[in-house]
C-alpha positions as CSV (number, residue, x, y, z in Angstrom):
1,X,27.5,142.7,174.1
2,X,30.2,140.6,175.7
3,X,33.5,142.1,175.7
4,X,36.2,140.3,175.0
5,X,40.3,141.0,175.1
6,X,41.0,142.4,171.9
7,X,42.7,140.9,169.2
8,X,45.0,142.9,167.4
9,X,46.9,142.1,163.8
10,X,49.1,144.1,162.3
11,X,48.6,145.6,158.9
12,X,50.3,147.8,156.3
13,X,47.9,150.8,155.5
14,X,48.2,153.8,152.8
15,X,47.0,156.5,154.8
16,X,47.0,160.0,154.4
17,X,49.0,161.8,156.9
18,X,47.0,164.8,157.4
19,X,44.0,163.1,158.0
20,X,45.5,160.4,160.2
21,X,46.6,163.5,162.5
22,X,43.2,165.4,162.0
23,X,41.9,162.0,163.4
24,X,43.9,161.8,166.3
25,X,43.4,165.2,167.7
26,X,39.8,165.0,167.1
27,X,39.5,161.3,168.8
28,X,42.3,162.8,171.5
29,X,44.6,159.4,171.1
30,X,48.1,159.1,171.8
31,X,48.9,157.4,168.7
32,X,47.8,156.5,164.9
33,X,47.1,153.1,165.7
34,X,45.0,153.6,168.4
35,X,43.0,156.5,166.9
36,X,42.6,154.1,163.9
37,X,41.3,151.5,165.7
38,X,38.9,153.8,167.7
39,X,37.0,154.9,164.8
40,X,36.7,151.6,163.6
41,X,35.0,150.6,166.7
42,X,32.7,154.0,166.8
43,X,32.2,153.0,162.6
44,X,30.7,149.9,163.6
45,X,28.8,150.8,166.7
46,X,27.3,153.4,164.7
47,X,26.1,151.3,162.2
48,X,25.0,148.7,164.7
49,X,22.5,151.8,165.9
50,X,21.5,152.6,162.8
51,X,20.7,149.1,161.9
52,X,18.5,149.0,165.6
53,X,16.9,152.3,164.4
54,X,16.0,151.3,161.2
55,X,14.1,147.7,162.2
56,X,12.2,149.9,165.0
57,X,11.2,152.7,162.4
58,X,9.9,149.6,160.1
59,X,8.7,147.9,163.3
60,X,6.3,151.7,163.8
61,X,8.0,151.6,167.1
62,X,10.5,154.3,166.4
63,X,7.9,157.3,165.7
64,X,8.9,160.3,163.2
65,X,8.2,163.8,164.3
């Protein structure tokens, strides 16, 4: 995957506080913005794996033990 330089828009979010700050200790960012943004991008990467997984596991090239 290419990367690219990022394009960022800003957006009004209802969030709750507690979590935001549980998120940002656990992803160790300096701010709410950029822990946001981090698990957006480790959301989708997971689900980009998952995707890969599941054509293998259908392909019978990802074995099940």
């Amino acid at each position: 995957m290419a990367m690219h330089p990022r394009r960022v828009v800003k957006k009004t979010l209802r969030l709750d506080p507690d979590k935001l700050s549980q998120l940002q200790k656990l992803l160790q960012t300096t701010s709410a913005s950029e822990a946001v943004r981090q698990a957006i991008d480790e959301t989708l990467a997971y689900s980009e794996a998952l995707q890969a997984a599941r054509r293998m596991q259908r392909r019978g090239t990802f074995a099940r033990d």
